[in-house]
MDTraj code that builds the backbone (N, CA, C; nanometers):
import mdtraj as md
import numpy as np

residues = "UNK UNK UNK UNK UNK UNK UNK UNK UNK UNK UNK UNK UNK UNK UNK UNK UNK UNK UNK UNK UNK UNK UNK UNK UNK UNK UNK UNK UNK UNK UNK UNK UNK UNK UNK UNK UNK UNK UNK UNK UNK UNK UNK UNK UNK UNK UNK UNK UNK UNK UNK UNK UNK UNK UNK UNK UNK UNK UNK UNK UNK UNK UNK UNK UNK UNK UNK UNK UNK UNK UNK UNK UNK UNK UNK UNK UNK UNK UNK UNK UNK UNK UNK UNK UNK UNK UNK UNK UNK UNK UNK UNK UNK UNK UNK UNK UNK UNK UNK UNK UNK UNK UNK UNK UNK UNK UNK UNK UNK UNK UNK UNK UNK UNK UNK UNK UNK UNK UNK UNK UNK UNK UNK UNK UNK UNK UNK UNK UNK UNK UNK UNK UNK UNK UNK UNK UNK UNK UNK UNK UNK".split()
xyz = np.array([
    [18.3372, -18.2106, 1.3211],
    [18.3814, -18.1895, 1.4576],
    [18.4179, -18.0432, 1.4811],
    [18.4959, -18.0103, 1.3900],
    [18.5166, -17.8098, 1.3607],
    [18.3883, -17.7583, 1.4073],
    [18.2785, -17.7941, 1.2973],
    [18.1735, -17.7085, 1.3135],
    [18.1036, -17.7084, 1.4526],
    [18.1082, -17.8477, 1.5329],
    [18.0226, -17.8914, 1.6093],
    [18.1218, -17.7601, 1.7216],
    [18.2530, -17.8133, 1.7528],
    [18.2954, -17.7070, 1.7985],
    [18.3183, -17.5439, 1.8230],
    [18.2972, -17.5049, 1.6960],
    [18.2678, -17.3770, 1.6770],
    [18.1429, -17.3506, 1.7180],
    [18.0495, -17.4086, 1.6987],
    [17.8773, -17.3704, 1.7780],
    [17.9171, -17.3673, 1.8987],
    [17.9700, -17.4333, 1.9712],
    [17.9502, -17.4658, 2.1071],
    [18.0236, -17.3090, 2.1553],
    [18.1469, -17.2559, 2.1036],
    [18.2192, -17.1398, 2.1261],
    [18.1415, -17.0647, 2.1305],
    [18.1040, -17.0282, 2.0002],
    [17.9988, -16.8975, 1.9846],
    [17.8656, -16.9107, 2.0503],
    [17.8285, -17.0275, 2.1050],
    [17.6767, -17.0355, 2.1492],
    [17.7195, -16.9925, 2.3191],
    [17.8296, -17.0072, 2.3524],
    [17.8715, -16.9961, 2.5094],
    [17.8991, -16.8668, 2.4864],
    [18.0346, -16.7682, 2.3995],
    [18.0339, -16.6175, 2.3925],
    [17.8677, -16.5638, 2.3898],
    [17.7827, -16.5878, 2.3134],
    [17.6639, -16.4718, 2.3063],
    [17.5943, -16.5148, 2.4663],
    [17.6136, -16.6441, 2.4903],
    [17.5450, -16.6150, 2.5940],
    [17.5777, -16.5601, 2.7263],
    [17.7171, -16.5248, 2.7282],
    [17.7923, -16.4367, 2.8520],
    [17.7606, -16.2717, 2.8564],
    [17.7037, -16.2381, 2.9159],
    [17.7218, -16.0984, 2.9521],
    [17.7201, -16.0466, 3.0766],
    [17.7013, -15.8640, 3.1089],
    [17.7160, -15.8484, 3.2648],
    [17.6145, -15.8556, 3.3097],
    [17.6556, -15.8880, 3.4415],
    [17.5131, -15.9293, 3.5499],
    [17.5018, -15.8214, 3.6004],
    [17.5790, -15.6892, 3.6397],
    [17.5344, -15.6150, 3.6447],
    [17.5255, -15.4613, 3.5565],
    [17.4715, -15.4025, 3.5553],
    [17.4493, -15.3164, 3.4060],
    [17.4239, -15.1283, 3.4780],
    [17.5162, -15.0562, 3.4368],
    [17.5696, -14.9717, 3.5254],
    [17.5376, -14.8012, 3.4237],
    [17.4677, -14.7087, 3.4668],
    [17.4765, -14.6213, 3.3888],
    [17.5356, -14.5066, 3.4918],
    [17.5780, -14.4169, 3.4270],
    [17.6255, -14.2858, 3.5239],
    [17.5636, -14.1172, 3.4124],
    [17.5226, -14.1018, 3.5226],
    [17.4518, -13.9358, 3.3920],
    [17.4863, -13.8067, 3.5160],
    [17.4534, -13.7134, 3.4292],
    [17.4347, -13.5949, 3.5289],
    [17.3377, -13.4812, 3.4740],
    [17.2404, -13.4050, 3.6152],
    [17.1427, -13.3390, 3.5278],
    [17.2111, -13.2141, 3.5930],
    [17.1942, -13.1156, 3.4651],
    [17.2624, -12.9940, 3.4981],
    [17.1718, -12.8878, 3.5340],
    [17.0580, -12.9167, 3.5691],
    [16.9536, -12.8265, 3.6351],
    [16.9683, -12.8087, 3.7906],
    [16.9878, -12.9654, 3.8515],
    [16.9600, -12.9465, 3.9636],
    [17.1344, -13.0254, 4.0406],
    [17.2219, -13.0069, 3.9598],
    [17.3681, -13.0490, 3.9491],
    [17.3234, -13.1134, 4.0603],
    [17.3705, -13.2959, 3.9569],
    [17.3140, -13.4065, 4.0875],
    [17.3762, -13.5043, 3.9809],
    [17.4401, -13.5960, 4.0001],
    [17.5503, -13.6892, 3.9279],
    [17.3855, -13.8279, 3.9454],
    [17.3719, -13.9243, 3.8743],
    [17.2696, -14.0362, 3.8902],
    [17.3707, -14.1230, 3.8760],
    [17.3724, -14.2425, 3.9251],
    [17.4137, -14.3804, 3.9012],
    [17.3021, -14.4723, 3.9213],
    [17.2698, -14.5340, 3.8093],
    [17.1591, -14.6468, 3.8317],
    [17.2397, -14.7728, 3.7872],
    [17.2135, -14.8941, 3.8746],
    [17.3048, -15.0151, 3.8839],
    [17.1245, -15.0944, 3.8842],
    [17.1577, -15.2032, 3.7371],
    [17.0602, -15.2655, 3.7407],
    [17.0977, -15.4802, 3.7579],
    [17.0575, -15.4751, 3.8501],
    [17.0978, -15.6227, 3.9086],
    [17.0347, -15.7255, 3.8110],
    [17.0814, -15.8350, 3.7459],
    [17.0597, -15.9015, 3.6317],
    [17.0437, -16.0191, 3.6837],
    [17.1649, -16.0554, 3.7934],
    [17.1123, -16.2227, 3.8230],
    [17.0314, -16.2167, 3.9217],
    [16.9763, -16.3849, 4.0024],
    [16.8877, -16.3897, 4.0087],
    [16.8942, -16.4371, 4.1772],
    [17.0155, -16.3790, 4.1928],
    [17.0225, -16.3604, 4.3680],
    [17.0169, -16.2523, 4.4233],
    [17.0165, -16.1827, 4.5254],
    [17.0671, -16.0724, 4.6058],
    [17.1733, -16.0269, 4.6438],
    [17.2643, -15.9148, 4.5918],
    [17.3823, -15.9070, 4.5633],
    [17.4134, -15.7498, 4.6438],
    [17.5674, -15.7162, 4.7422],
    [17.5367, -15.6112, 4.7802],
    [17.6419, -15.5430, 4.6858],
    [17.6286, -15.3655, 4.7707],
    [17.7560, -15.2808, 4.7413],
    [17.8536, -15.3048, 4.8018],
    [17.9806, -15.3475, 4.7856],
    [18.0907, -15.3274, 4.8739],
    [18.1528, -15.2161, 4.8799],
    [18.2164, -15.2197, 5.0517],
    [18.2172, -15.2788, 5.1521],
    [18.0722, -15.3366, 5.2119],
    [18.1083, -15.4046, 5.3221],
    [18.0348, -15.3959, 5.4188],
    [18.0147, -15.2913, 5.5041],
    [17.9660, -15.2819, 5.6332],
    [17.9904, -15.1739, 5.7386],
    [18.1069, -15.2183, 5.7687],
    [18.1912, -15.1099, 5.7912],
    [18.3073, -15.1407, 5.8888],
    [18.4171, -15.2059, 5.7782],
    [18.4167, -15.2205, 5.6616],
    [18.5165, -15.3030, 5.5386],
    [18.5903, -15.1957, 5.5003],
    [18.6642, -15.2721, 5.4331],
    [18.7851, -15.2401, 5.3936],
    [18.7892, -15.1031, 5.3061],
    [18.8403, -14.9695, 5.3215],
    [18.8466, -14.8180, 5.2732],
    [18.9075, -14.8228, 5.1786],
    [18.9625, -14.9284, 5.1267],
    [19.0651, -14.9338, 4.9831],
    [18.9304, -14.9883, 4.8390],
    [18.8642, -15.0621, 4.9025],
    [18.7750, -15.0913, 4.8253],
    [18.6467, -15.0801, 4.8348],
    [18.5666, -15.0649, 4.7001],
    [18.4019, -15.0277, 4.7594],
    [18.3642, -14.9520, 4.6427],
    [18.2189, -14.9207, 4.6537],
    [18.1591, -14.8535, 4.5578],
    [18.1378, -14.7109, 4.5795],
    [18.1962, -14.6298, 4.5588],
    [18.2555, -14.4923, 4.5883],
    [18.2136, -14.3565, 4.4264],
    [18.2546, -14.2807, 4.4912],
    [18.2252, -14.1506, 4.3786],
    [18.3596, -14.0948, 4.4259],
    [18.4251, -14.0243, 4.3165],
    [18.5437, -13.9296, 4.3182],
    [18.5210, -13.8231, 4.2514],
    [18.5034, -13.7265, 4.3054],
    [18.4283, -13.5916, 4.2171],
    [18.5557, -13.4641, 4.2272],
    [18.5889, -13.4636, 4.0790],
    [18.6965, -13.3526, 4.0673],
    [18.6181, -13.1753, 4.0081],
    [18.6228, -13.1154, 4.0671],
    [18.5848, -12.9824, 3.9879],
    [18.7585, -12.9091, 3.9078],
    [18.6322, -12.8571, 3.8066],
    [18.8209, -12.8463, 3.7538],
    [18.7849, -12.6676, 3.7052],
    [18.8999, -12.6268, 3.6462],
    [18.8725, -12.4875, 3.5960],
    [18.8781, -12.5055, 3.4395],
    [18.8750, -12.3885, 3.3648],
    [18.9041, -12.3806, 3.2370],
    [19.0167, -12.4270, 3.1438],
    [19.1454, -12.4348, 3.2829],
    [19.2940, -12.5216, 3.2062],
    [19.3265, -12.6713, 3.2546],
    [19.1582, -12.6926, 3.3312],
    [19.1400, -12.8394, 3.3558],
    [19.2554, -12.8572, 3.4641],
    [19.2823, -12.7912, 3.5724],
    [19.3383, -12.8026, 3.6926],
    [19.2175, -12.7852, 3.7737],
    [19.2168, -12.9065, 3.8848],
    [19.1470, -12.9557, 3.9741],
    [19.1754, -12.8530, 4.1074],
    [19.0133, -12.7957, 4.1423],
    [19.0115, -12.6515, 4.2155],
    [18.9910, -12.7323, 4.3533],
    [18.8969, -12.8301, 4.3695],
    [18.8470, -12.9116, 4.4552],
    [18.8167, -13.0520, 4.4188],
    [18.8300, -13.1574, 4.5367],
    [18.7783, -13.3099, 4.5039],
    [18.7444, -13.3290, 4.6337],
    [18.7027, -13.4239, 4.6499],
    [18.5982, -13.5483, 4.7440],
    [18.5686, -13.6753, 4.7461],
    [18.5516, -13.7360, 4.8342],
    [18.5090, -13.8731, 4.7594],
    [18.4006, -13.8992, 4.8810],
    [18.3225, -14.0171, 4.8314],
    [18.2218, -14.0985, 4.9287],
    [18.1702, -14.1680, 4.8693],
    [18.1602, -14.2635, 4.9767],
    [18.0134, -14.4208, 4.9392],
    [17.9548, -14.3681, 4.8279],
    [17.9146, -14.4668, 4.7276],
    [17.7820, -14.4485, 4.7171],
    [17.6682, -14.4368, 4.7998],
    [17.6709, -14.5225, 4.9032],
    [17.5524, -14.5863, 4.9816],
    [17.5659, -14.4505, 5.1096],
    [17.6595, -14.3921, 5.1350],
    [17.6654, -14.2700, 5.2121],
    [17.5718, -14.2137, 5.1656],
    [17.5886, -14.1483, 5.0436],
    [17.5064, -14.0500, 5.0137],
    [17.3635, -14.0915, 5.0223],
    [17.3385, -14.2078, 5.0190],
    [17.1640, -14.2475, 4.9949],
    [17.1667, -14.3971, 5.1326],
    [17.1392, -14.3604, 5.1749],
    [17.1243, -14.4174, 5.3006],
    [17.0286, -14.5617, 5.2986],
    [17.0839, -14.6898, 5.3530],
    [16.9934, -14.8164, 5.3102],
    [16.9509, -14.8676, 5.1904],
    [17.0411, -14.7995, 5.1024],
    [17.0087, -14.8517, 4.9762],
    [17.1731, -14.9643, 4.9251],
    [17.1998, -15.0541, 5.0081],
    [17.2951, -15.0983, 4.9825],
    [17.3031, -15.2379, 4.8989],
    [17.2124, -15.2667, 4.9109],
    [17.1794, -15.4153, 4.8746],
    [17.0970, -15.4030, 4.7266],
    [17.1347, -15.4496, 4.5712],
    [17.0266, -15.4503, 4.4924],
    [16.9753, -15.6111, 4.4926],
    [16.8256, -15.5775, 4.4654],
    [16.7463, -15.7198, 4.5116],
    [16.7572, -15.8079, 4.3439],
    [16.7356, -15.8913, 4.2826],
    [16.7425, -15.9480, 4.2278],
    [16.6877, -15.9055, 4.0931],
    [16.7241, -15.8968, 3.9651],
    [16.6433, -15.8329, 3.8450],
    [16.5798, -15.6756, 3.8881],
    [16.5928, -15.6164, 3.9450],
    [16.5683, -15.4855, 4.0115],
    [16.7093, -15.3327, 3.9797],
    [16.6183, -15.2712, 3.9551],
    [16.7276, -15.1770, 3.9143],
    [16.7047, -15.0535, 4.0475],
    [16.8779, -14.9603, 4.0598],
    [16.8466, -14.9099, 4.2066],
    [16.9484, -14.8008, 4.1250],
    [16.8701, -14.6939, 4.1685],
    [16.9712, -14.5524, 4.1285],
    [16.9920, -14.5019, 4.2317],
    [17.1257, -14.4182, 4.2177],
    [17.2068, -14.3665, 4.3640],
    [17.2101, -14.1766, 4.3609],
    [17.1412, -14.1246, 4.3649],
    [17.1964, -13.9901, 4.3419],
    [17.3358, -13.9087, 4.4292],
    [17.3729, -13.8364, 4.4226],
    [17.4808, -13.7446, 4.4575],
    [17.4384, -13.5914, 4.4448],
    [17.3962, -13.5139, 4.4886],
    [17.3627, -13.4207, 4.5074],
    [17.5303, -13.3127, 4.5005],
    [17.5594, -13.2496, 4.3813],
    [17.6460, -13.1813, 4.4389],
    [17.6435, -12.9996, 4.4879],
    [17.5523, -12.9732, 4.4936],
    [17.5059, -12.8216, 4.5810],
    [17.5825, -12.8272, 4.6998],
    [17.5319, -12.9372, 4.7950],
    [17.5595, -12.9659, 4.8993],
    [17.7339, -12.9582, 4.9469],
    [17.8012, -12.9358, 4.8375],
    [17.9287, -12.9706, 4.8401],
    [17.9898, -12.8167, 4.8230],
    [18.1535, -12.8028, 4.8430],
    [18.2102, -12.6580, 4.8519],
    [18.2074, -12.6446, 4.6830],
    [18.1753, -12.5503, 4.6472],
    [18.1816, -12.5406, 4.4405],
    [18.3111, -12.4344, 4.4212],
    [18.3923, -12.4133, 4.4068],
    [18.4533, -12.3104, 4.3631],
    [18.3873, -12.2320, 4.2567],
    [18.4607, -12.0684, 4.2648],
    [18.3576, -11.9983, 4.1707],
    [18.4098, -12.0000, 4.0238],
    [18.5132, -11.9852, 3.9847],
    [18.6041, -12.0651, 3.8649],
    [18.5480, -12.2032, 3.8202],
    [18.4839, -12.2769, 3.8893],
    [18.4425, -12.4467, 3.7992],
    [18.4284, -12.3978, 3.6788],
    [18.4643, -12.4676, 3.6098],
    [18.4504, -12.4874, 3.4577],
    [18.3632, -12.6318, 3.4146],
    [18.4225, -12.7420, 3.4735],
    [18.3786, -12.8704, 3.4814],
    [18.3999, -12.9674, 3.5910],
    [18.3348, -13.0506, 3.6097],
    [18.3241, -13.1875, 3.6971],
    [18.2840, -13.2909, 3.6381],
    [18.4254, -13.3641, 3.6973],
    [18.4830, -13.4987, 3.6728],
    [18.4527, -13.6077, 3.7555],
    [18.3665, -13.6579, 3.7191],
    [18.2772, -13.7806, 3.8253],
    [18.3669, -13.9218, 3.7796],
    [18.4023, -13.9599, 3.8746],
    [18.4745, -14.1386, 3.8719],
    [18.3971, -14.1951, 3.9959],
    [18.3561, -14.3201, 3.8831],
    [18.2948, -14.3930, 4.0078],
    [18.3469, -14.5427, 3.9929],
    [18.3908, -14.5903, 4.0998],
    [18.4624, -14.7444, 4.1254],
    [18.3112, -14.8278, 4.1713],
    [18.2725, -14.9256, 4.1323],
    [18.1727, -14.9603, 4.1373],
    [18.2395, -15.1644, 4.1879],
    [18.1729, -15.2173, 4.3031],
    [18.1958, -15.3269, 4.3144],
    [18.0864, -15.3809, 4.3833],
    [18.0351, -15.5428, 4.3062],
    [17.9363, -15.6093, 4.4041],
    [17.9363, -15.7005, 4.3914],
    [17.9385, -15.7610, 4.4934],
    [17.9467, -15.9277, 4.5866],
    [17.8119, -15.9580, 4.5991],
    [17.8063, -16.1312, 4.6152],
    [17.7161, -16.1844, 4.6693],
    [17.7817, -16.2195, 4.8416],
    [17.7244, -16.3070, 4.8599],
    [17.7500, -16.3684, 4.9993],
    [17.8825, -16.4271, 5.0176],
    [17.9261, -16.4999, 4.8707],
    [18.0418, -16.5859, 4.8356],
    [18.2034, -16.5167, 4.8136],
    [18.1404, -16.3518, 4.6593],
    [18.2846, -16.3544, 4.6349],
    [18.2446, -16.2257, 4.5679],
    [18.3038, -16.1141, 4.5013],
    [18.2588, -16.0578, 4.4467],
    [18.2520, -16.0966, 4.3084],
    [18.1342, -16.0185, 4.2610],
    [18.0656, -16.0592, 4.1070],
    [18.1174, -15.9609, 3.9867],
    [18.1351, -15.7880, 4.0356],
    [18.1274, -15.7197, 3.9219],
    [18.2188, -15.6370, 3.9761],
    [18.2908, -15.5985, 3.9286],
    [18.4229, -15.4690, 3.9334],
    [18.4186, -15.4049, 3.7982],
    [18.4004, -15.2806, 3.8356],
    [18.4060, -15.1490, 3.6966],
    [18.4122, -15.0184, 3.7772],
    [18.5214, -14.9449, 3.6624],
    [18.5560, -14.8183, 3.7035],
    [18.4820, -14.7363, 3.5876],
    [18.3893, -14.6293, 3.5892],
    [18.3822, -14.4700, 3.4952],
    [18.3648, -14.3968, 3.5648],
    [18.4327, -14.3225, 3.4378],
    [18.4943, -14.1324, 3.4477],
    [18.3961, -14.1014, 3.3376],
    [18.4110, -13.9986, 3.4129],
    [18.2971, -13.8964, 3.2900],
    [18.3099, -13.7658, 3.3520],
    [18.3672, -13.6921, 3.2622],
    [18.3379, -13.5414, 3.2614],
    [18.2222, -13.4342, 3.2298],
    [18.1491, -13.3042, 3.2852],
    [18.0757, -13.2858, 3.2589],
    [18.0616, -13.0988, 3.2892],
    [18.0491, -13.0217, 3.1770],
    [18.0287, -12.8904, 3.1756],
    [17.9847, -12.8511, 3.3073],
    [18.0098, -12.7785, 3.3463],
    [17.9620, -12.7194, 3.4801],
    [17.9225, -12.5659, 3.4429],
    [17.7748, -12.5461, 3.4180],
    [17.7228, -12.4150, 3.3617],
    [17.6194, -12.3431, 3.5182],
])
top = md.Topology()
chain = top.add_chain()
for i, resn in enumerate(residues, 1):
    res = top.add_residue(resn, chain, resSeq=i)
    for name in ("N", "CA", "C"):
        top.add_atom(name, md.element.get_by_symbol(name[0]), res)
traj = md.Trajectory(xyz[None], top)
């Protein structure tokens, strides 16, 4: 009965993982932060908010530039889905990358580095599915 039980544990742990699968990079050529969010289950799932939802929550970027004693010169924040327009919804088993362009943004001439946090949340129709926060720091040359 142990054993029968113990299969059943471990056969339910391996088979849990995330439905959604989240990378964050940055290319230092064309200083542009990537987030690719790859949708695993087998519905249609969005970014939160909605239009018009709630500003406390959502899938957002927080971008700190910092100097050499790692004091923050400038920050910002925005949507993901701001920055890339109609890309709010990932479709089912489909993977969707978000860029961030930061040129476009004020740079101080002191940066040393930038500190990308991204709050990441997505719902289906019902409830939300996935909540995750990364930080990642990154040379600013």
């Amino acid at each position: 009965m142990k054993n029968l039980l113990l299969v059943i544990v471990l056969g339910l742990s391996l088979g849990i993982k995330a439905q959604i699968v989240s990378e964050l990079s940055f290319e230092d050529k064309t200083k542009s932060i990537s987030l690719s969010l790859k949708n695993e289950y087998d519905e249609l799932v969005a970014l939160y908010p909605p239009q018009g939802g709630d500003d406390k929550k959502g899938t957002y970027f927080i971008v700190n530039y910092r100097d050499s004693t790692d004091k923050v010169l400038y920050s910002f924040s925005t949507y993901v889905f701001e920055e890339n327009r109609g890309f709010r919804v990932l479709l089912p088993k489909n993977k969707q990358t978000y860029i961030l362009d930061l040129t476009t943004k004020r740079i101080p001439k002191s940066t040393y580095s930038v500190e990308i946090k991204v709050h990441i949340e997505v719902r289906n129709s019902r409830k939300t599915l996935f909540i995750d926060d990364i930080t990642q720091t990154y040379k600013w040359k």
